[in-house]
FIKOLZA-1660 file (N, C-alpha, C; in steps of 0.1 Angstrom, whole numbers, plus 5000, padded with zeros to 4 digits):
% residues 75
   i   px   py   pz ch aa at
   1 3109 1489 5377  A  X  N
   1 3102 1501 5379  A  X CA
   1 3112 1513 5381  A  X  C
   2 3110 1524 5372  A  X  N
   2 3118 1534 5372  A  X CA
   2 3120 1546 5383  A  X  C
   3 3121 1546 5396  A  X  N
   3 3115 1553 5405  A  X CA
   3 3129 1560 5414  A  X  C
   4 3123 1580 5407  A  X  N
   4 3136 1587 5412  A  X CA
   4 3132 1598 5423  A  X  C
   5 3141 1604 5432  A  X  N
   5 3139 1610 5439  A  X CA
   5 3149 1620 5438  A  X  C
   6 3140 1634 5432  A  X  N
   6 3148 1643 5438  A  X CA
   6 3157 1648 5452  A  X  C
   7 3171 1651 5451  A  X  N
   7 3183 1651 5467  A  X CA
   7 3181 1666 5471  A  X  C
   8 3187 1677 5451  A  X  N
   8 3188 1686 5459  A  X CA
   8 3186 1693 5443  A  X  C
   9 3183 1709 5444  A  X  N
   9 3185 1717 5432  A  X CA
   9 3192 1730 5435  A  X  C
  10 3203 1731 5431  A  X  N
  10 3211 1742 5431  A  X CA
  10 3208 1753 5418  A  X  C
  11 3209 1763 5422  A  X  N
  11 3207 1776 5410  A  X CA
  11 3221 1772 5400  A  X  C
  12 3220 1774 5392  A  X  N
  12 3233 1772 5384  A  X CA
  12 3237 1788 5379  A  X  C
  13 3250 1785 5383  A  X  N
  13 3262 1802 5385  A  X CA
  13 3261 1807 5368  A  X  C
  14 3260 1815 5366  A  X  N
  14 3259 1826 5355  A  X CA
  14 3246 1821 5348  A  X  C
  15 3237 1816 5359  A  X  N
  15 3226 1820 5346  A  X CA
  15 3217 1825 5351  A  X  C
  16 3203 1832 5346  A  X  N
  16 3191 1837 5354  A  X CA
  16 3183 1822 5356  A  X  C
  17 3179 1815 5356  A  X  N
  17 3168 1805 5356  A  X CA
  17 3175 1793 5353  A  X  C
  18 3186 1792 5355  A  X  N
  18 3193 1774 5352  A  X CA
  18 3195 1768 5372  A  X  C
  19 3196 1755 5368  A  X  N
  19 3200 1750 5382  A  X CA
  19 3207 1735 5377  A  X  C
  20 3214 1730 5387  A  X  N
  20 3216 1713 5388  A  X CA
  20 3205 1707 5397  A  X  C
  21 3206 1694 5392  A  X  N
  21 3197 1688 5399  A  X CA
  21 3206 1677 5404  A  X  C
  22 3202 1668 5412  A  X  N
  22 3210 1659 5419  A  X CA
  22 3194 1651 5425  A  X  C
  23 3195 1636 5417  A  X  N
  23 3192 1627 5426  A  X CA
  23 3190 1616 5420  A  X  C
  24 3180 1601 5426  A  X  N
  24 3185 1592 5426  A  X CA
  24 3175 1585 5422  A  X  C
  25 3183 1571 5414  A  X  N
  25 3172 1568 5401  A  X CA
  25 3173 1551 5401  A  X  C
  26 3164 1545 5409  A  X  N
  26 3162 1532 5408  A  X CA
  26 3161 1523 5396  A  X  C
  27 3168 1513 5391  A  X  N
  27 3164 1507 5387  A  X CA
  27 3161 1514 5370  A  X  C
  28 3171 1526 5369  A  X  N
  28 3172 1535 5355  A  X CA
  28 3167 1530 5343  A  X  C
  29 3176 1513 5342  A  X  N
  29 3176 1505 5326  A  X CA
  29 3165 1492 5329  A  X  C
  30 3155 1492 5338  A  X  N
  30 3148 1480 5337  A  X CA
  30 3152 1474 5349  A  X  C
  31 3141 1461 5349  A  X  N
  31 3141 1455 5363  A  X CA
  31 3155 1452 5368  A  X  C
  32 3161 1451 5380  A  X  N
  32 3175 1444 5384  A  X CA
  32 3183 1456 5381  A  X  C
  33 3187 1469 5371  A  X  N
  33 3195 1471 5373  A  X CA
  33 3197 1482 5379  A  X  C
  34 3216 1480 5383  A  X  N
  34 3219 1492 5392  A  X CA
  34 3212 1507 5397  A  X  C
  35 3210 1510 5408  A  X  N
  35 3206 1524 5408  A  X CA
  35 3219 1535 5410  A  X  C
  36 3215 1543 5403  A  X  N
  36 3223 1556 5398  A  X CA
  36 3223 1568 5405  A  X  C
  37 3231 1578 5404  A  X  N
  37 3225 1592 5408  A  X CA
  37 3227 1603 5395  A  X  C
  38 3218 1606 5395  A  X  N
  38 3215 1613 5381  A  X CA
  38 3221 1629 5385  A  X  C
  39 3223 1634 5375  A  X  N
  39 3230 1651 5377  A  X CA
  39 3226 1653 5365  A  X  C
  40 3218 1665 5365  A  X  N
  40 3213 1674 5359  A  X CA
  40 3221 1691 5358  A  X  C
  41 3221 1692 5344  A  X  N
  41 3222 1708 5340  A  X CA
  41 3210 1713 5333  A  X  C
  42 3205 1722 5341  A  X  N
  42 3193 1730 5332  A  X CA
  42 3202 1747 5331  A  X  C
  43 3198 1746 5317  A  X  N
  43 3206 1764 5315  A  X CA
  43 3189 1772 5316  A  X  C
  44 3177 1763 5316  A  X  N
  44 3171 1770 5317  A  X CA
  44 3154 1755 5330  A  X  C
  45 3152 1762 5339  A  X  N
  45 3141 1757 5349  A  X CA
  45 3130 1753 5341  A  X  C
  46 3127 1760 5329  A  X  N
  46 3114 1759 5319  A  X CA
  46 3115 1747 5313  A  X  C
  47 3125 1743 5309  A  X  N
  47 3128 1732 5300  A  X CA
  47 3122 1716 5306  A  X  C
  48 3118 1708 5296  A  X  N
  48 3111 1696 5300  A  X CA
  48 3120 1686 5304  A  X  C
  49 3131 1689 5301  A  X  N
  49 3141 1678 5298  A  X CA
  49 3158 1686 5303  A  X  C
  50 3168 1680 5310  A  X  N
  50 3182 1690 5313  A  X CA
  50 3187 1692 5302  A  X  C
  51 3198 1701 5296  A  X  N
  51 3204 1701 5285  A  X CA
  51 3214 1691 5288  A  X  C
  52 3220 1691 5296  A  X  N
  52 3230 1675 5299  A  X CA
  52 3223 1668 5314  A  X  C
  53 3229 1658 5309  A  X  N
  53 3224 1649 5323  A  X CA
  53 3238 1638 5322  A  X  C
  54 3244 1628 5336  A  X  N
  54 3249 1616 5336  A  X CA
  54 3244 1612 5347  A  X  C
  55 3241 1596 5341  A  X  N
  55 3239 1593 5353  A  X CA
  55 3254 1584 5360  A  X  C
  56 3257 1583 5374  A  X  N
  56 3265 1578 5378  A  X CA
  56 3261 1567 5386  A  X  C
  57 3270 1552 5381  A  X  N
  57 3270 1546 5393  A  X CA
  57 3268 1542 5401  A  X  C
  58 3263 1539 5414  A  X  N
  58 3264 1539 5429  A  X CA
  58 3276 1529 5429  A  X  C
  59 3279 1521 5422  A  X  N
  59 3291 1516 5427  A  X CA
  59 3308 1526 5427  A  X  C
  60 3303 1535 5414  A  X  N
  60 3312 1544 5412  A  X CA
  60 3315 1559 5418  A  X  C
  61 3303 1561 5429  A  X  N
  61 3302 1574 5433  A  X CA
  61 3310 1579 5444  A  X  C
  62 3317 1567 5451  A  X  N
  62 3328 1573 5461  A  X CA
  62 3341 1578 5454  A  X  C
  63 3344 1574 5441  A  X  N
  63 3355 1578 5435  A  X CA
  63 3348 1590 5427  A  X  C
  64 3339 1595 5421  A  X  N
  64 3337 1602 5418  A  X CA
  64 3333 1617 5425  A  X  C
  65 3334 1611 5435  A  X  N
  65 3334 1626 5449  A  X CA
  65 3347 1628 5451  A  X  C
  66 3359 1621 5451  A  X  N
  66 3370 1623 5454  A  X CA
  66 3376 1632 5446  A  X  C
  67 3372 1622 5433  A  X  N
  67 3374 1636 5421  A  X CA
  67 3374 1646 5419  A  X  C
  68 3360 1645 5426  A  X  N
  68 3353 1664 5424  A  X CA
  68 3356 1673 5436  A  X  C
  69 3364 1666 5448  A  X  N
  69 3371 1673 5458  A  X CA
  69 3384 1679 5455  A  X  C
  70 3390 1670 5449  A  X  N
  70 3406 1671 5443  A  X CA
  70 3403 1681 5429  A  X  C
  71 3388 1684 5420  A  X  N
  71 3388 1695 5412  A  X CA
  71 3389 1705 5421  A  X  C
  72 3385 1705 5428  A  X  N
  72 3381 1719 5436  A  X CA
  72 3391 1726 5441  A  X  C
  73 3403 1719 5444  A  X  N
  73 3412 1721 5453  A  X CA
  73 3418 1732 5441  A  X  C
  74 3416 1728 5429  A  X  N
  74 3421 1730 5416  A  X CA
  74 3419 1742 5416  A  X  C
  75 3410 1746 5417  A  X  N
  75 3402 1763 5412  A  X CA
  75 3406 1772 5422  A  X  C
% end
C-alpha cells in the first residue's frame, strides 16, 4: 500500500507559484519495499504532477544530507 505523507512545502526561489515539496512514501514500489522521501520541484503549485521529483532512500538519506550541507558551504 502506497501511503505518503506530506513533511514540508517550501516556496521555490525565482518563481511566482513554484515550491518543493518534501515527504515520505511508504512502500513506493509495492508491498515490502523500502520507504523513501520523495522531493518535489513544482515551477508551478497548479500542476497535477512536480516537473522533477526523486525519490531517496531511507537507507541513503544520512549521506545525502551531508551532501547537501557540504553544498551549501559551497555557495
Amino acid at each position: 500500500m502506497k501511503e505518503s505523507q506530506l513533511i514540508k512545502e517550501i516556496p521555490l526561489a525565482s518563481s511566482n507559484d513554484g515550491a518543493i515539496t518534501i515527504a515520505t512514501i511508504h512502500e513506493p514500489y509495492g508491498k515490502d519495499s523500502s520507504s523513501v522521501v520523495s522531493l518535489g520541484i513544482w515551477l508551478s503549485k497548479t500542476s497535477e504532477e512536480p516537473d522533477w521529483k526523486v525519490h531517496i532512500p531511507a537507507e541513503n538519506l544520512d549521506d545525502v544530507i551531508k551532501a547537501l550541507e557540504e553544498a551549501k558551504k559551497e555557495l
